[in-house]
C-alpha positions in Angstrom: 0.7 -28.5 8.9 0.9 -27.8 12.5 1.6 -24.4 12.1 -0.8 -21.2 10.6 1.4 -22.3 7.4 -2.2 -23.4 6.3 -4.4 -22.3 8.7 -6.8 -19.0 9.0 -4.4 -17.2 5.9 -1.8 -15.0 -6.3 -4.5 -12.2 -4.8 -5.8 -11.5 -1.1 -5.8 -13.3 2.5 -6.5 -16.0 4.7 -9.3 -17.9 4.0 -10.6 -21.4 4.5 -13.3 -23.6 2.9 -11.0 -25.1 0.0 -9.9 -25.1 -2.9 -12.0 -23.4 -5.2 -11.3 -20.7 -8.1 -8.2 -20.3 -9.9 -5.8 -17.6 -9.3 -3.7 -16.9 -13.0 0.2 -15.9 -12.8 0.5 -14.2 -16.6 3.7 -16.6 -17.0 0.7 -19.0 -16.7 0.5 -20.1 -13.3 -3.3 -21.2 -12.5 -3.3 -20.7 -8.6 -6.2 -22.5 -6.8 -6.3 -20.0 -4.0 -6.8 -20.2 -0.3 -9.4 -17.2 -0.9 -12.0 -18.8 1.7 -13.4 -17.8 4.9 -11.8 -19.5 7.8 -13.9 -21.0 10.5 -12.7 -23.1 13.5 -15.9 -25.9 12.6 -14.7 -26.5 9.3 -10.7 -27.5 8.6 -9.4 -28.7 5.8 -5.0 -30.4 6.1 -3.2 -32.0 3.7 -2.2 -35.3 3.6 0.9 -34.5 5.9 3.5 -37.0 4.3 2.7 -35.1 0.9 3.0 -31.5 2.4 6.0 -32.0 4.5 8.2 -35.4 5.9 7.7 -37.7 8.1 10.2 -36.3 10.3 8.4 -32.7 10.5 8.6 -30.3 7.7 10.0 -29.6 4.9 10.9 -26.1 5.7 11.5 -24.1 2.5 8.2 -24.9 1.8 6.9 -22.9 4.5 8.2 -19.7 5.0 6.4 -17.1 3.1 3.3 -19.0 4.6 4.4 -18.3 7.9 4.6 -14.8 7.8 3.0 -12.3 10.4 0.5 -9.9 10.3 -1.5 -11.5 8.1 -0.9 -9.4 4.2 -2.7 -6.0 4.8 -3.9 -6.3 8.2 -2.9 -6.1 11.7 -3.5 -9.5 12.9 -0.3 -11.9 14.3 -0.3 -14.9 13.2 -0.1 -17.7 15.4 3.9 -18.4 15.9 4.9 -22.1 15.2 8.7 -23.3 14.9 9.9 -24.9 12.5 9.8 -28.7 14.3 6.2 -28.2 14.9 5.4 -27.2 11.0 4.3 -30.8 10.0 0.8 -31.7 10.3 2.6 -35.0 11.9 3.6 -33.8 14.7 1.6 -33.9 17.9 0.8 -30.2 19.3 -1.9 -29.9 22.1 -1.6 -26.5 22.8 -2.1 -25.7 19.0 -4.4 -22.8 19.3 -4.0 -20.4 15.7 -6.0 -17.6 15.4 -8.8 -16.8 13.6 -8.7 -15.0 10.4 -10.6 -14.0 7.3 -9.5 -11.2 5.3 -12.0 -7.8 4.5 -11.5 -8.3 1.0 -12.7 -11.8 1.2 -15.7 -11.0 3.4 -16.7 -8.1 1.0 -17.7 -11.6 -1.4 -16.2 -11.5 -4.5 -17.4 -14.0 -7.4 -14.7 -16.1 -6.6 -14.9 -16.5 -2.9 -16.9 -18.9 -1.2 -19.9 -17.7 1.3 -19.3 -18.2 5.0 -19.0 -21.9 5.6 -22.0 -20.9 8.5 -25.0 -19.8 5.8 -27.5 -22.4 5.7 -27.6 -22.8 1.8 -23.9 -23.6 1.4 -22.8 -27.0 1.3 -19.8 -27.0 -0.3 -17.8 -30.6 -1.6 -14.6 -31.1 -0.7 -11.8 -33.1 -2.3 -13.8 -33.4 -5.8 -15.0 -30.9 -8.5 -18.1 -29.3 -6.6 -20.0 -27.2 -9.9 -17.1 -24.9 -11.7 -15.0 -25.1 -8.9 -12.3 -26.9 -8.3 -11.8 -28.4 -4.8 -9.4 -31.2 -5.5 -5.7 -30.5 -4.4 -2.9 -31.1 -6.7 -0.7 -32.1 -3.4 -3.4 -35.2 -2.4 -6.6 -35.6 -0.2 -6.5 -33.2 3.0 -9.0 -34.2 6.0 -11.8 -32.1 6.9 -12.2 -31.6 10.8 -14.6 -29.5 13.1 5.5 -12.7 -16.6 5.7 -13.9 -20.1 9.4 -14.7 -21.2 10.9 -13.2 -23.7 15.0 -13.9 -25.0 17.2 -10.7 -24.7 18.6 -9.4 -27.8 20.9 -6.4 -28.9 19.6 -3.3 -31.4 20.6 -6.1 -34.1 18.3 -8.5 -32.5 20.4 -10.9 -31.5 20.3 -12.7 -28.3 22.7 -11.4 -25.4 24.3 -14.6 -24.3 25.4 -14.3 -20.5 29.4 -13.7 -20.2 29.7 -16.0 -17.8 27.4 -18.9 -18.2 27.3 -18.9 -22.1 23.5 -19.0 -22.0 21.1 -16.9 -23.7 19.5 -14.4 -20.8 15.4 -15.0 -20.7 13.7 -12.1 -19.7 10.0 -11.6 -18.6 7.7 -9.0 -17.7 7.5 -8.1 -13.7 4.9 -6.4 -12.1 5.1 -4.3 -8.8 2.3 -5.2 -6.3 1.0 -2.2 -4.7 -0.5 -4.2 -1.7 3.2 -5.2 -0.5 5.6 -3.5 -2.9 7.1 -7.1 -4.2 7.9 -7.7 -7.7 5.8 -10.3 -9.0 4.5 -12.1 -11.8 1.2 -10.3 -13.1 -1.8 -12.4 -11.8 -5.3 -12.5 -10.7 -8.0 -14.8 -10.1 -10.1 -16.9 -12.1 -13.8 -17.2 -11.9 -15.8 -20.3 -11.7 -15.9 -21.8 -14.7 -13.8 -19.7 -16.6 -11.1 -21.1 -18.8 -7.7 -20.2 -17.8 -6.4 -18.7 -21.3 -9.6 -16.1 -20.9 -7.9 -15.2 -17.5 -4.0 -14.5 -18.7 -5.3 -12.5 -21.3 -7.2 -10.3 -18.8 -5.2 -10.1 -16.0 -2.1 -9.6 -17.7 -4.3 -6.6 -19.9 -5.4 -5.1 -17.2 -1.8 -5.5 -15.0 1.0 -5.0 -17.2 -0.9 -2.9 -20.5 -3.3 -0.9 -18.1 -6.1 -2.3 -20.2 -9.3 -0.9 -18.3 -8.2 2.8 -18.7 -7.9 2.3 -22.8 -10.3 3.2 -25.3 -12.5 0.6 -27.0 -10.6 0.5 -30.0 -7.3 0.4 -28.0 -8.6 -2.4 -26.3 -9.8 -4.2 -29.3 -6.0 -4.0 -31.3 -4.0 -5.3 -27.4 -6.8 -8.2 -27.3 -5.8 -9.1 -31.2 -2.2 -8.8 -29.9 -2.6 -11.2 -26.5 -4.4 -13.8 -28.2 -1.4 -14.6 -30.6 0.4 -14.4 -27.6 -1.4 -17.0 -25.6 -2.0 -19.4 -29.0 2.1 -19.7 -28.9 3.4 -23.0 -28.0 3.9 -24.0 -24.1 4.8 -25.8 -21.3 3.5 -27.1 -18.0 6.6 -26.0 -15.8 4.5 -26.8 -12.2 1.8 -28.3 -9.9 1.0 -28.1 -6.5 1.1 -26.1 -3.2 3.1 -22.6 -3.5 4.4 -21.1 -0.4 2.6 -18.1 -0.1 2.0 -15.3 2.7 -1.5 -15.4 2.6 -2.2 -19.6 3.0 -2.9 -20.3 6.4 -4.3 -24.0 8.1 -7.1 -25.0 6.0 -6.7 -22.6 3.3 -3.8 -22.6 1.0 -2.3 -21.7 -2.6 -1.9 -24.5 -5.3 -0.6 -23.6 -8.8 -0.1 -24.7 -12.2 2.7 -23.1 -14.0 2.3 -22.9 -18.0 4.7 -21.0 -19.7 3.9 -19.5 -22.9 7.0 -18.0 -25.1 7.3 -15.5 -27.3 10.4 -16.8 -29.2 10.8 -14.1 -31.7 9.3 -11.5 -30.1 7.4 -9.8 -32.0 4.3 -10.3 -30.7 5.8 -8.6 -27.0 7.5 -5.9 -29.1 4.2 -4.3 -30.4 2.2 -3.9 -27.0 3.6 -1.3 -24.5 4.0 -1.8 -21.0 2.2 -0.1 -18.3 1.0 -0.5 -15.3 -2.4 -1.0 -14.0 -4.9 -2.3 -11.9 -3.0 -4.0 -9.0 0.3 -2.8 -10.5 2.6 -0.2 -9.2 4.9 -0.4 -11.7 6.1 -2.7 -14.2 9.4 -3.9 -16.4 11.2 -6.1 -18.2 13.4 -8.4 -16.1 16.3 -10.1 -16.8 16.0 -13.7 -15.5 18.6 -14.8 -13.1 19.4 -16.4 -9.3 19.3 -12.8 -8.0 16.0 -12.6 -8.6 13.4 -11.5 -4.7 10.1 -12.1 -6.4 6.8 -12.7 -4.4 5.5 -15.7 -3.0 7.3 -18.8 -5.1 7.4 -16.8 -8.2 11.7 -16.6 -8.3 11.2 -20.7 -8.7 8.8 -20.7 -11.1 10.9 -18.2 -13.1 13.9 -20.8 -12.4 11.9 -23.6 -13.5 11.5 -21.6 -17.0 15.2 -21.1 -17.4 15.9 -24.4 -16.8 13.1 -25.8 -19.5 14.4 -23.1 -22.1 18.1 -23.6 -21.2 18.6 -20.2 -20.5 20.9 -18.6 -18.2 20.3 -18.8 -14.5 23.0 -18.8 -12.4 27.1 -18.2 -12.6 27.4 -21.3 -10.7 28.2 -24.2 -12.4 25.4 -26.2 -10.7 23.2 -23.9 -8.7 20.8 -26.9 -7.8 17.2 -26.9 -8.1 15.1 -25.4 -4.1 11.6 -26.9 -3.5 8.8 -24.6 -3.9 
């Protein structure tokens, strides 16, 4: 990328040394975040012909990414149109800013340390310890919800009156940082297995699980890990368009979708909001859908997988992410 697409920029900002812990989506997206400090000596670019064409780039892949001030700060990004988005093209005067976001400085267990302390040395392009610093998308260069089917009080699913299809619904979560509705998320720690992290994050997000007693929390746990022992699918992998990448930091994901197809299991926990959640709801799944980052095409990709209804058009087509 040319542009701050990837450059100083599911859970904070701008950031740079790699790819390293996982960020969850509760539909099961496993984000590998762009939660890293961002340093001029130290750049990390994808393989350009993977993250855009050979022409320039492929723009609906970079808009979100694009986006200035950086998420919860004041800080422009630097501007870069959309010819000069591919790391192919030639752009002396490429100056971006440089960005690392508070939350990221305040050091986290899942961020990195600044890429300047003496004792870090991290590896790039390969596992380095428990975290992950290969990129789904190919080598880059280093320079200087849960678904649910909607049914009527007889429990029957609602089929769409215009498609035919049964209507998929999920849960939605409204971020308090930006006010989107999103997927619940979070990150994962290092070596932390990625069913551990749905089950918390979606808890703590969507069942307000800190603020219950011990006993509470014991009967939701029972409850979520039925859930996430239900059968599933890999719906995505690779780079998600998101507000926060920047140059040699960016947002990777694996989508795994875990159903509920009776129910049941859904229908005995009660929603409410917590942690990093405003609010949160049930959803209807459909092409009207404004969700953050590239969660509307995740949610598409799971309509399409569970033939479910998506859009009144007869062949809506399928957008990159």
């Amino acid at each position: 990328m040319a542009g701050s697409v990837l450059g100083k920029a599911l859970a904070t900002v701008s950031f740079s040394v790699a790819l390293a812990s996982v960020s969850v989506m509760s539909l099961g997206c496993r984000s590998i975040p762009a939660y890293r400090n961002s340093l001029s000596s130290c750049w990390f670019h994808l393989n350009p012909i993977i993250m855009s064409g050979s022409n320039g780039a492929k723009q609906d892949s970079h808009n979100k990414a694009r986006t200035s001030p950086y998420p919860g700060s004041k800080v422009e990004r630097s501007q870069v149109p959309n010819e000069k988005v591919g790391w192919l093209v030639e752009w002396q005067e490429y100056n971006p800013v440089e960005y690392t976001a508070v939350s990221v400085l305040a050091g986290p267990k899942w961020a990195d340390p600044q890429i300047s302390e003496s004792n870090f040395s991290p590896k790039f392009n390969e596992k380095d310890g428990h975290v992950e610093r290969k990129s789904q998308n190919g080598l880059y260069e280093i320079e200087n919800g849960r678904p649910r089917w909607k049914r009527d009080s007889s429990g029957n699913k609602i089929t769409h009156p215009v498609s035919g299809k049964n209507i998929l619904q999920f849960v939605a979560i409204q971020r308090k940082d930006c006010g989107e509705w999103a997927i619940p998320g979070g990150m994962v720690d290092p070596g932390e297995k990625i069913s551990a992290t749905l089950k918390r994050e979606f808890g703590e997000e969507a069942l307000n699980l800190l603020q219950k007693s011990s006993a509470e929390k014991r009967e939701i746990e029972e409850q979520l890990q039925k859930l996430f022992s239900q059968e599933h699918l890999v719906i995505y992998k690779g780079y998600v368009d998101d507000p926060r990448n920047t140059d040699n930091a960016w947002m990777e994901t694996e989508a795994v979708n875990y159903h509920d197809e009776t129910g049941e299991i859904m229908d005995s926990l009660t929603l409410e909001a917590g942690d990093d959640a405003g609010r949160v709801k049930w959803v209807d799944i459909s092409d009207k859908l404004k969700l953050y980052a590239s969660h509307s095409q995740f949610i598409k990709l799971v309509a399409e997988k569970r033939e479910a209804h998506w859009s009144e058009d007869s062949d809506p087509g399928c957008p990159g992410l």
